[in-house]
Each structure stands twice: as C-alpha cells, then as structure tokens.
C-alpha positions in Angstrom: 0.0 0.0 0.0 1.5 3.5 -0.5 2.9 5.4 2.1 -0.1 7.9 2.2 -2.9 4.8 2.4 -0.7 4.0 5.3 -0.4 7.0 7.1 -4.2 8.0 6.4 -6.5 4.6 5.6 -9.5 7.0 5.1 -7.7 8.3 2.0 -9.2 9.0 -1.4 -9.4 6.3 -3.5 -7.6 7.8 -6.2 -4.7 7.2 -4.3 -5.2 3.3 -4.0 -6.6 2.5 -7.6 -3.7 0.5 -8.4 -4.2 -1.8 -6.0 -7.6 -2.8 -6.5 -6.7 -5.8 -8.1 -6.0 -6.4 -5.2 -8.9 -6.8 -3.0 -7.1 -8.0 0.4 -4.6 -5.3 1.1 -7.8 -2.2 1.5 -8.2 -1.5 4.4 -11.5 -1.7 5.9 -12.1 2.3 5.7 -11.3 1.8 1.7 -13.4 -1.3 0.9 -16.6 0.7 3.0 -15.8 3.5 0.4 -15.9 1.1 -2.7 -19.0 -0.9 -1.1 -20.8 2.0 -0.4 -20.4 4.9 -2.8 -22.9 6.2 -5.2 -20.3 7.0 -7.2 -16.4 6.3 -7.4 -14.1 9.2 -8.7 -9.8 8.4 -9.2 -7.1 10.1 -10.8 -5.0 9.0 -13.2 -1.9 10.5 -14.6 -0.6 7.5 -16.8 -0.2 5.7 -20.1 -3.9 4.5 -21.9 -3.0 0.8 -20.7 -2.8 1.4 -16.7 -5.8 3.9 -17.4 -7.8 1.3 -19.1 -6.8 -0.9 -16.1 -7.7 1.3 -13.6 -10.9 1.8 -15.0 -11.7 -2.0 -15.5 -10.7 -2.3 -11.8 -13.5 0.0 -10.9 -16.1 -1.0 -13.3 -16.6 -4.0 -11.0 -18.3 -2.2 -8.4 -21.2 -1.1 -10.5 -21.3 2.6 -9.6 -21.1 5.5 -12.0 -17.4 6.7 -12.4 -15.6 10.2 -12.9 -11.6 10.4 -13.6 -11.8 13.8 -12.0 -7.6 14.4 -12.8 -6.0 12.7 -16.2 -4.0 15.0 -18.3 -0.4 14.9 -17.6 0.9 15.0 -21.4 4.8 14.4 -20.3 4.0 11.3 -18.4 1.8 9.8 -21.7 -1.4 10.8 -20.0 -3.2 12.7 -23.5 -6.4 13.4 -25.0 -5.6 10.3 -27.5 -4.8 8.1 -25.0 -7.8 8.7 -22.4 -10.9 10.3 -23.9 -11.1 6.9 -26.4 -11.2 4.9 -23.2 -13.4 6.9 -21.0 -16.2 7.0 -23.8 -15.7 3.4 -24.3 -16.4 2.5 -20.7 -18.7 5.1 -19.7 -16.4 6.9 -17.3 -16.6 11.2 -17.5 -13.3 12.9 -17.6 -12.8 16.1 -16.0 -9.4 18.3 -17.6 -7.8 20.7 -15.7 -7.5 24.1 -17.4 -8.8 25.3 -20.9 -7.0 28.3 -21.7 -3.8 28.8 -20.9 -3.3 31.5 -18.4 -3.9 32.3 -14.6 -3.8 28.7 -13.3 -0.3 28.0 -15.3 -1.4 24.2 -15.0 0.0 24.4 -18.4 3.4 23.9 -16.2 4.4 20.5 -15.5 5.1 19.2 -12.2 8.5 20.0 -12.1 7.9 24.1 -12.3 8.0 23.6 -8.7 11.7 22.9 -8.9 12.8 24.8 -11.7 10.3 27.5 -12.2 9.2 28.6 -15.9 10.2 32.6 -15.8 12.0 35.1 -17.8 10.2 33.9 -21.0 11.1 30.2 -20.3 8.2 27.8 -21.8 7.9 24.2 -21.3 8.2 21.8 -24.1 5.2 20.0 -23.5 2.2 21.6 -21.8 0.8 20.0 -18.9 -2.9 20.5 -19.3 -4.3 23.4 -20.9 -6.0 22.9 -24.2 -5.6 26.5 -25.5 -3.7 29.1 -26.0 -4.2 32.7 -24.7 -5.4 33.6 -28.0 -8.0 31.2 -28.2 -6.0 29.0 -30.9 -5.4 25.1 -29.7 -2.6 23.9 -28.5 -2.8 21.2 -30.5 -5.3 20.9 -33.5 -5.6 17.3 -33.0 -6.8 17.2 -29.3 -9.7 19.3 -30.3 -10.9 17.7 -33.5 -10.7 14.8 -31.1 -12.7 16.7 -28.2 -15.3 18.3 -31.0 -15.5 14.2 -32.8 -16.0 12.5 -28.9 -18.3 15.3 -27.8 -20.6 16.0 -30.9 -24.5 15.4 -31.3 -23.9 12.5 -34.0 -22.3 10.6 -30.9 -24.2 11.9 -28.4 -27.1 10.3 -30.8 -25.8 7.0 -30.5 -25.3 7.1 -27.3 -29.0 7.6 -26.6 -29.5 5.1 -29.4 -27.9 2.6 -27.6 -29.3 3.2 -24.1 -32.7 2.5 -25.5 -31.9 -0.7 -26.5 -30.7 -2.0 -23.4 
C-alpha cells in the first residue's frame, strides 16, 4: 500500500486505484468507500493501458465513475490516449484548465523545482488545451474533443441506451 494509504487509511481512492486488483490489502475504511459509494471518482496521470486498467478495476463495483484528474501530457497521459477509453467504458473525464493562463497548469510538475520565468516555456504543456489567443494547442486534441463530444455521438449514445 502507498505510504499515504498507510499514514491515512481513510484516504481518497484515487490514491489506492492500483491496488484494487488487489482486493485483500484495503483497508477496511477503503473497501466501505468502494462498497458503499454512489459514485467512485480516481485520478490518473498515466499511459492509456494502466488507465484502461484502472478503470476495469473499478467497473466492477457497478457505480457510475468520474476520472476527475487525467492530463499529464509528459507522463503519456493525453487526450488520445484517455478520452477513447473513457467513452468506451462510460467513465466522465474532467481536464484541468482550458485556456492557458492564470492557473499555469500548463506547467508540468517539475515548475515547482525549476520555475518557468524570464520567457522560459515548457516543451510540452501540462494540461491546458488552449492558448491565450484562443488557438489550440494542438489541433488534434480538439478535433478529437469536438469528434467525442458532438450530437452524431451523443445520438448513438442515446440510441444505444434505448436498446438496453
């Protein structure tokens, strides 16, 4: 278990979906939280296989799920590799940021150790989907965003909810 599941068993789950797999080592606290949630939320900051894994971990308890953190583009967290998966299995994912600006969560993790100033840019943004001037970041993630998000496939979405 991680060091902050031991120190604090009534931790977030996001911090314990990895080990979900393994049902024996949550503590009672985290299993009550699984059991007995309306809904689960996690984070995930990684590749789209350990996403996908994550989220077939937590399928299994039949409640409604929200990846409320997932965007970390310089650890291989990305639009691409997510948003596919999320739709797939039914899971909302909440983004940090939109428009680059006051947040700066266009900064990766280490700004906190070698801050981006004097003009200084990373070279791969964090989170942020656009620029300032309202132009994307990267044309791809959007066309992605708009082709996920649009009415066609919110269509068959309700299509296929009828059905079942």
């Amino acid at each position: 278990m991680s060091a902050l599941c031991q120190a604090d068993p009534a931790a977030d789950l996001w911090s314990v979906a990895e080990y979900l797999g393994r049902r024996a080592q949550l503590s009672p606290i985290q299993r009550i939280q699984l059991e007995e949630s309306d809904i689960i939320s996690f984070h995930d900051y990684s590749d789209p296989a350990r996403f996908e894994e994550r989220v077939l971990s937590l399928k299994r308890f039949g409640r409604p799920i929200l990846c409320m953190e997932y965007m970390a583009r310089g650890n291989g967290s990305t639009f691409e590799g997510s948003l596919p998966i999320a739709r797939k299995h039914r899971v909302a994912a909440y983004n940090w940021g939109l428009v680059k600006g006051k947040t700066q969560t266009h900064l990766p993790w280490d700004s906190w150790l070698q801050p981006y100033v004097n003009g200084r840019e990373p070279s791969v943004w964090f989170h942020e989907v656009f620029h300032e001037n309202g132009e994307p970041y990267r044309s791809a993630e959007t066309e992605l965003i708009r082709k996920l998000t649009s009415e066609e496939n919110g269509a068959a979405r309700q299509a296929g909810r009828a059905r079942h």
